[in-house]
DSSP file (Angstrom, degrees, kcal/mol; ACC not computed):
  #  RESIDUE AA STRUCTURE BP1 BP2  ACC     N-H-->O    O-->H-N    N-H-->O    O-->H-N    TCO  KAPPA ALPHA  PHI   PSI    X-CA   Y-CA   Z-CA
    1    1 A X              0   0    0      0, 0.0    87,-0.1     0, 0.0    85,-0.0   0.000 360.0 360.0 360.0 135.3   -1.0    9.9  -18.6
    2    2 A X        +     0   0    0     28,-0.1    86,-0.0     1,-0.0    27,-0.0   0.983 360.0   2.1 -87.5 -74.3   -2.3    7.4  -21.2
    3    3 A X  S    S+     0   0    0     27,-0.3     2,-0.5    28,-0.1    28,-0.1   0.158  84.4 108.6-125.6  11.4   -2.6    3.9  -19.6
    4    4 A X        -     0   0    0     25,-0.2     2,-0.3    26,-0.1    25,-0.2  -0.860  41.5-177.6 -93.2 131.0   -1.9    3.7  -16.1
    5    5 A X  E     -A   28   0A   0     23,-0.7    23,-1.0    -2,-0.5     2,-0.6  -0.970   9.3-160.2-113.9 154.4   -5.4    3.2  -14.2
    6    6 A X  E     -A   27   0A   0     -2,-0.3     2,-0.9    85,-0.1    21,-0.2  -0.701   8.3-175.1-129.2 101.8   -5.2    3.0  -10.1
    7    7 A X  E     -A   26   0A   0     19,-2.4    19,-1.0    -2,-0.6     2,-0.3  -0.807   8.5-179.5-117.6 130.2   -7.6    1.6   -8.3
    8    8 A X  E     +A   25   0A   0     -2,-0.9     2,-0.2    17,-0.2    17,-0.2  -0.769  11.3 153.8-154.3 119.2   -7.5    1.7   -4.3
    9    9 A X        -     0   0    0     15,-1.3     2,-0.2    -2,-0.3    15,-0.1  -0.874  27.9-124.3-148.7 174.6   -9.4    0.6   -1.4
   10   10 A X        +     0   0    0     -2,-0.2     2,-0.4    13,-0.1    13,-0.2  -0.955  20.6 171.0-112.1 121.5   -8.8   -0.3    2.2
   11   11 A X  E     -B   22   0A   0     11,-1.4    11,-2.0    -2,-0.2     2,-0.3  -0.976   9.9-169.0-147.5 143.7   -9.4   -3.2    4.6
   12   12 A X  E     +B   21   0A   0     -2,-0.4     9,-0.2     9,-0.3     2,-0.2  -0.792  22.3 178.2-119.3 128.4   -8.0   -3.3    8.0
   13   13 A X        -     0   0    0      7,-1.7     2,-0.3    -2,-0.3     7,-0.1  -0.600  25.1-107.7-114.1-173.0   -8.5   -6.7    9.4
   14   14 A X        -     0   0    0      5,-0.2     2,-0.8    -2,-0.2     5,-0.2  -0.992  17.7-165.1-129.5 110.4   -7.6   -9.0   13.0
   15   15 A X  B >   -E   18   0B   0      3,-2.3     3,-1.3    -2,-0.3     2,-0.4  -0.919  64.8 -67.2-113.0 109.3   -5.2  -11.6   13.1
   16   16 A X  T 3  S-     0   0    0     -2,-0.8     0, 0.0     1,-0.2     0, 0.0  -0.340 124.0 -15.1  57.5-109.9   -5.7  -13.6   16.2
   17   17 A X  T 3  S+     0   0    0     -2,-0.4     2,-0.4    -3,-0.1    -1,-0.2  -0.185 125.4  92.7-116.3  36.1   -4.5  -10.3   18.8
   18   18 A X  B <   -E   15   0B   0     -3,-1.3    -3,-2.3     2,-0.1     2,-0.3  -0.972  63.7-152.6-134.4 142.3   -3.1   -8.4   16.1
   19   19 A X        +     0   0    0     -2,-0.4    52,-3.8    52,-0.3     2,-0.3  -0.916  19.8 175.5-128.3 131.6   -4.2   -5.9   13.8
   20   20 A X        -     0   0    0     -2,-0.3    -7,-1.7    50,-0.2     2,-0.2  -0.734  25.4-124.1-119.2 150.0   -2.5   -5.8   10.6
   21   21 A X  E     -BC  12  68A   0     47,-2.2    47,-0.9    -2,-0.3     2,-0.5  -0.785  14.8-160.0 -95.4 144.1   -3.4   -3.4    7.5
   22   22 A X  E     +BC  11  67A   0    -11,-2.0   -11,-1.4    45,-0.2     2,-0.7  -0.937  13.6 172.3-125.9  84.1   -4.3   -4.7    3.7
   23   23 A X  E     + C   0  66A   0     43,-6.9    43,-3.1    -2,-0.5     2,-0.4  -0.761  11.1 173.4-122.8 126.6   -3.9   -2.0    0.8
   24   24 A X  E     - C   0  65A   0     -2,-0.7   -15,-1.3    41,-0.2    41,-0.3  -0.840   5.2-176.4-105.8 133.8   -4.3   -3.8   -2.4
   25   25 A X  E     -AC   8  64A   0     39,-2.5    39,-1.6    -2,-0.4     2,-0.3  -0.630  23.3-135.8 -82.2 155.1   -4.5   -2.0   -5.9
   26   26 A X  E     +AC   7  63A   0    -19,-1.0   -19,-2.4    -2,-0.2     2,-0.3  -0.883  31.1 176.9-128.3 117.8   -5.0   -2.8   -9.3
   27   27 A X  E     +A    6   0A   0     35,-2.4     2,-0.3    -2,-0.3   -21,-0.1  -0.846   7.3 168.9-118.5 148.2   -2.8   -1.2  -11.6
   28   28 A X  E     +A    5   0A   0    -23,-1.0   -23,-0.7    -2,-0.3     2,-0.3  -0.815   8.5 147.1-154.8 124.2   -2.0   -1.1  -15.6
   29   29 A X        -     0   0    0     -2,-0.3     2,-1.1   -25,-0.2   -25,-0.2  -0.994  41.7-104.0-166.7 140.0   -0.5    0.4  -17.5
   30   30 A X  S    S+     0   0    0     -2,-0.3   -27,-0.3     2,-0.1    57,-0.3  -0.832 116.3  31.3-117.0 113.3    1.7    0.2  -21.0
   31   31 A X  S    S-     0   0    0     -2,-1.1     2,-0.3    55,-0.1    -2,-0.1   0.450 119.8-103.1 -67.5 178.7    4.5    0.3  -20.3
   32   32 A X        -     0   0    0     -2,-0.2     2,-0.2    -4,-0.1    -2,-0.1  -0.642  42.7-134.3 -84.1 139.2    4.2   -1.4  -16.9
   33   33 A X        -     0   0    0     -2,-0.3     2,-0.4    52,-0.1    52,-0.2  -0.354  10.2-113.4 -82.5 153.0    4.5    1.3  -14.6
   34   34 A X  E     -F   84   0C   0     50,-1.5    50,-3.7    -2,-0.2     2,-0.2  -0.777  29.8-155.6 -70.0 135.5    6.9    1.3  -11.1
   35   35 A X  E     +F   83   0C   0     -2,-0.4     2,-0.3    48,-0.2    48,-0.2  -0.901  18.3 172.5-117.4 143.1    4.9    1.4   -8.1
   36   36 A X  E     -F   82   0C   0     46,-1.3    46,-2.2    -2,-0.2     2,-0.2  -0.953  22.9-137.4-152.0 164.8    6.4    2.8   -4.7
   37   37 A X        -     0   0    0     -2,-0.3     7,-0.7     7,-0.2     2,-0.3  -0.566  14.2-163.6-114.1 151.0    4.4    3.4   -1.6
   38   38 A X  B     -H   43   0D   0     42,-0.5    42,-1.9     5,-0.3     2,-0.4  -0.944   8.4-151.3-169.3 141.0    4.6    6.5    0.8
   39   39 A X  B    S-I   79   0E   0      3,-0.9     3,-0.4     4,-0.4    40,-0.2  -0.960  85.9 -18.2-143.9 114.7    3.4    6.9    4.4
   40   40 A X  S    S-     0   0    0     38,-0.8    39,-0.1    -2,-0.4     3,-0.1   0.688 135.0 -47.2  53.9  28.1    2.4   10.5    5.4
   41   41 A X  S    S+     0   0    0     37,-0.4     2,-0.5     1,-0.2    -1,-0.3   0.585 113.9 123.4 106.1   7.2    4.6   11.6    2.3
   42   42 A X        -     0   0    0     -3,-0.4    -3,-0.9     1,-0.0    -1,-0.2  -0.884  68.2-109.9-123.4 119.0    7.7    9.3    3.2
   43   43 A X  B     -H   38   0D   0     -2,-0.5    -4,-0.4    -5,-0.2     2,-0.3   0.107  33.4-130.7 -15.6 161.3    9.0    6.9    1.1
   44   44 A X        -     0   0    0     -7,-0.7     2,-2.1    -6,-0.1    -7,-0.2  -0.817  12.0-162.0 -44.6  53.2    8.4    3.2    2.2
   45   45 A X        -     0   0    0     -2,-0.3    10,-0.2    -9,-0.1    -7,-0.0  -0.256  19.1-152.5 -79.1  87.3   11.0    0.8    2.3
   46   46 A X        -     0   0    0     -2,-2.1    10,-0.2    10,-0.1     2,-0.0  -0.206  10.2-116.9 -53.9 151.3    9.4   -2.6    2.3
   47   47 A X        -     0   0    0      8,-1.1    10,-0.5     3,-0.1    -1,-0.0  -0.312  20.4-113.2 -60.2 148.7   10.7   -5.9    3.9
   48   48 A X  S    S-     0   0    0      8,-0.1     8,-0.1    -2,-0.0    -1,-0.1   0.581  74.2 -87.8   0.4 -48.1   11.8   -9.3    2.3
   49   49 A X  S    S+     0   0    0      6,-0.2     7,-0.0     1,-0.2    -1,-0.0   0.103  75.8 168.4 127.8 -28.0    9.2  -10.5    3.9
   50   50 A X        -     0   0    0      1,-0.1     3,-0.3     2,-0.1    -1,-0.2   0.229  50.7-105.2 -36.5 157.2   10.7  -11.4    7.4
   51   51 A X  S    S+     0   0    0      1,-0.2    -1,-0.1     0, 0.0     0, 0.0   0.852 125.1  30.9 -38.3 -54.2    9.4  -12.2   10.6
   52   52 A X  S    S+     0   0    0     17,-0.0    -1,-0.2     0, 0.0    -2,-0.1   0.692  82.8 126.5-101.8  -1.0   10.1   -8.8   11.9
   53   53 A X        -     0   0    0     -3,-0.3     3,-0.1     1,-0.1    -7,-0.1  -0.100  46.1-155.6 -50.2 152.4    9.7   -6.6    8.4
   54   54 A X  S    S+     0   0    0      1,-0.2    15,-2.0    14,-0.1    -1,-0.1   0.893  81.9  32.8 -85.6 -71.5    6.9   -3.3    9.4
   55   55 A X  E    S+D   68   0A   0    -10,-0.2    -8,-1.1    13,-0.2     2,-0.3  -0.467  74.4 177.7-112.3 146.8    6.0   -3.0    5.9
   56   56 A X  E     -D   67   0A   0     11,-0.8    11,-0.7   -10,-0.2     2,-0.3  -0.977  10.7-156.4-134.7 178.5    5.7   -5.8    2.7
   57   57 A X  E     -D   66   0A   0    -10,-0.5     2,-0.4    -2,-0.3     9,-0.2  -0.716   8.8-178.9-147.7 111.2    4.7   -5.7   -0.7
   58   58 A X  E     -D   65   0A   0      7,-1.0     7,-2.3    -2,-0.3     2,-0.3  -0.934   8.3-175.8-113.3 134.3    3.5   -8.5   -3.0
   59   59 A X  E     -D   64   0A   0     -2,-0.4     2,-0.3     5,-0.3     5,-0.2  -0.859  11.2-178.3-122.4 148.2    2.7   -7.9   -6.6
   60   60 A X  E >   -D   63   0A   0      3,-0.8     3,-1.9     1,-0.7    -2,-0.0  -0.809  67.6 -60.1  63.7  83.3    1.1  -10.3   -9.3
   61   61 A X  T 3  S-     0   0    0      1,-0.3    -1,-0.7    -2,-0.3   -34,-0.1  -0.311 127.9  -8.5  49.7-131.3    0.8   -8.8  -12.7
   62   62 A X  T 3  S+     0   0    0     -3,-0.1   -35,-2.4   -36,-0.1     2,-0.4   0.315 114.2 102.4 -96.8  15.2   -1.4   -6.0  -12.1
   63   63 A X  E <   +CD  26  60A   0     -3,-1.9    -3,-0.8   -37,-0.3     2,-0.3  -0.721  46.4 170.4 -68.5 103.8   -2.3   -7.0   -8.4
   64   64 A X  E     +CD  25  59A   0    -39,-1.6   -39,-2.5    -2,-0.4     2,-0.3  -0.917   7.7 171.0-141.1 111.3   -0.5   -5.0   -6.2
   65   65 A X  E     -CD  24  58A   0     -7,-2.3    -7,-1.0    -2,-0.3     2,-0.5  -0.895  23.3-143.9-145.4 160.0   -0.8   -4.7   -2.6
   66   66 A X  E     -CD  23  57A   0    -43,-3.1   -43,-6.9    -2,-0.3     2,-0.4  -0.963  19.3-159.9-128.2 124.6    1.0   -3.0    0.6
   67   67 A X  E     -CD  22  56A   0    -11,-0.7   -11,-0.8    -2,-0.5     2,-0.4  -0.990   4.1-167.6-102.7 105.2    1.0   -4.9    4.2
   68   68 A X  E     -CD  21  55A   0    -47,-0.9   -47,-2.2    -2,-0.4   -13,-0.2  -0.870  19.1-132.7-120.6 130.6    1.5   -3.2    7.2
   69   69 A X  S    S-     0   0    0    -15,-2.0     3,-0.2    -2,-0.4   -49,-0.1  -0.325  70.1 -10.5 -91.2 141.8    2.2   -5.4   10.2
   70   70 A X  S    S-     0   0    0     -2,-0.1     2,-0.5     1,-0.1   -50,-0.2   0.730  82.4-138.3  33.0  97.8    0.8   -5.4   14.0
   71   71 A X        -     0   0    0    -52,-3.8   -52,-0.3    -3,-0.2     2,-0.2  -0.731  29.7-179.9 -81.4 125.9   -1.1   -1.5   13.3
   72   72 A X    >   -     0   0    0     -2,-0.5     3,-3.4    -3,-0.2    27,-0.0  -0.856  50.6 -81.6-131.2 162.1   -0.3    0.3   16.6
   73   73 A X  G >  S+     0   0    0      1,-0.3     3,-1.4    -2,-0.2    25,-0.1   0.762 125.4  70.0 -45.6 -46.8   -1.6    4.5   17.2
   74   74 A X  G 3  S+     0   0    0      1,-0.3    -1,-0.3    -3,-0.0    -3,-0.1   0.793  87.4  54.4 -37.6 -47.4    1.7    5.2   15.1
   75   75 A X  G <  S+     0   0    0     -3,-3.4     2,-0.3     2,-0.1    -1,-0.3   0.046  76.3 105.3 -98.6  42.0    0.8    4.1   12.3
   76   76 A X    <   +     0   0    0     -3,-1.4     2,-0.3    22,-0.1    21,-0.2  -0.746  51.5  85.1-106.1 147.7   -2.2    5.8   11.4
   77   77 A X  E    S- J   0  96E   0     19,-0.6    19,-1.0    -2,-0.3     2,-0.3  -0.947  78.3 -23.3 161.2-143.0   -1.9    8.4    9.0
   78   78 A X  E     - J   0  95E   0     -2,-0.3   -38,-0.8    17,-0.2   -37,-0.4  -0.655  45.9-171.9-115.1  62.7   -1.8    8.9    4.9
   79   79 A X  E     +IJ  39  94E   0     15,-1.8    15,-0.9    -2,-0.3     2,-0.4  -0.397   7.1 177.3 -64.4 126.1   -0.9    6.1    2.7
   80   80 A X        -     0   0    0    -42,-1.9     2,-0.5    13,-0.3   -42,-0.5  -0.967  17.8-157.3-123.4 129.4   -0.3    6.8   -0.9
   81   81 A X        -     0   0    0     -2,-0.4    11,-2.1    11,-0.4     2,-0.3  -0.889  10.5-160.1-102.4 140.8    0.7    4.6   -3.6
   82   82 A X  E     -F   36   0C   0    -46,-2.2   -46,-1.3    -2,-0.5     2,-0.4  -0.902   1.8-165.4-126.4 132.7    2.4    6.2   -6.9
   83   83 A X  E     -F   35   0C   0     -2,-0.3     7,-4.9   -48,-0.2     2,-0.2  -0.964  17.5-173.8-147.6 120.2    2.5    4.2  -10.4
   84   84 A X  E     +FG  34  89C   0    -50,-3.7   -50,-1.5    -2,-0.4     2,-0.2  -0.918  13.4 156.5-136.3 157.7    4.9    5.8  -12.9
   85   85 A X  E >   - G   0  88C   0      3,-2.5     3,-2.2    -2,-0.2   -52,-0.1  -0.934  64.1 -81.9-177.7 168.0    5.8    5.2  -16.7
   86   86 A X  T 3  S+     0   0    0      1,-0.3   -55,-0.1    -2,-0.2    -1,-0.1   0.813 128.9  55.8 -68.3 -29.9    7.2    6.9  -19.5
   87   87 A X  T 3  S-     0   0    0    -57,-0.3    -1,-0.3     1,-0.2     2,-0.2   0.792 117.0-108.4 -11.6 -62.0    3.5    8.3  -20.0
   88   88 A X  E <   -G   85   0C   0     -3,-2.2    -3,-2.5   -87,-0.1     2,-0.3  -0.990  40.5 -40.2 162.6-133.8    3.5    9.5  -16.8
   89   89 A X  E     +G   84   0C   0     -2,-0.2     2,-0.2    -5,-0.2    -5,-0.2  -0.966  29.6 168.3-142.0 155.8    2.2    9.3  -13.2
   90   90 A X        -     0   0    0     -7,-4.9     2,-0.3    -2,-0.3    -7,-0.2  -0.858   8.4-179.3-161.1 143.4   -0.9    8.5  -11.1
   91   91 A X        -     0   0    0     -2,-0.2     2,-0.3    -9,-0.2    -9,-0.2  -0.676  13.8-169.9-128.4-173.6   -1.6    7.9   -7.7
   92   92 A X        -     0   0    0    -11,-2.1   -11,-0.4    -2,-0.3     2,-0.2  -0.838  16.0-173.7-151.9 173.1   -4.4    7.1   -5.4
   93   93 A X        -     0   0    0     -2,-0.3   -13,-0.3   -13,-0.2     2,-0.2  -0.567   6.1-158.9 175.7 144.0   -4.1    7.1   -1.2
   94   94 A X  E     -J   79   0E   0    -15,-0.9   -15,-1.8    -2,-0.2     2,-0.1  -0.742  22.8-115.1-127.7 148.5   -6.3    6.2    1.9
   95   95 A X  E     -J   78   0E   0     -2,-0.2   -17,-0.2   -17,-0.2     2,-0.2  -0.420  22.6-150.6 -83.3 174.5   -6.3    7.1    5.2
   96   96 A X  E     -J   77   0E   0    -19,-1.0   -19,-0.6    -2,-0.1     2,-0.4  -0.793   7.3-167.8-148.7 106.6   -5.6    4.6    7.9
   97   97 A X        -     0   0    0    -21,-0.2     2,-0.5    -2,-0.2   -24,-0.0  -0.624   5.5-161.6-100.8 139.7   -7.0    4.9   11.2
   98   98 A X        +     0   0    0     -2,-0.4     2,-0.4   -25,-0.1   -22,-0.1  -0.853  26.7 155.7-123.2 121.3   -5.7    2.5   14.6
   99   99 A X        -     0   0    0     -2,-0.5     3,-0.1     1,-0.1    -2,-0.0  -0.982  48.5-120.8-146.7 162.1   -8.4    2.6   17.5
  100  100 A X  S    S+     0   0    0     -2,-0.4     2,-0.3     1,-0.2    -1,-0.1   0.722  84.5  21.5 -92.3 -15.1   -8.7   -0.3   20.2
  101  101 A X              0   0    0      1,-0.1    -1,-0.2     0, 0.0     0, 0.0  -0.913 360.0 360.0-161.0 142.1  -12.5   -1.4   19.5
  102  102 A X              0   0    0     -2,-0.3    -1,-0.1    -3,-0.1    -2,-0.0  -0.185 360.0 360.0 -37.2 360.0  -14.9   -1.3   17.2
């Protein structure tokens, strides 16, 4: 792969009595690659956006990041994001671990 770089970190934060997950990337690549998101090896189908969507995704050029809503013992596991283009492919992926205190 020529031009895609992926670079991937993690932040778990607290909203108000919620805890929701953050993983933002930076990806680039010529041509611009598709990005799609995978949890424990299973596709991802992000929301709209909605009030009740699990999952989102917002992108900005090469700003790319995956939201996972109210984190409950369930969703802990193996997130991977995959960036493809006629080059090729490269992916990156963090774990994400749901515990009740810090």
């Amino acid at each position: 792969i020529s031009e895609i770089l992926l670079i991937y970190y993690l932040f778990v934060f607290m909203l108000a009595t919620t805890f929701d997950a953050k993983f933002p990337a930076r990806i680039t690549g010529v041509p611009h690659p598709e990005i799609t998101w995978y949890f424990n090896d299973k596709l991802i189908t992000p929301g709209a956006g909605g009030e009740g969507d699990k999952f989102r995704v917002k992108r900005d050029g090469d700003a790319v990041c995956l939201y996972v809503k109210d984190c409950k013992p369930e969703d802990a596991g193996r997130y991977k994001c995959k960036a493809v283009n006629l080059d090729g492919e490269a992916s990156c992926e963090a774990n994400l671990e749901v515990v009740d205190k810090m």
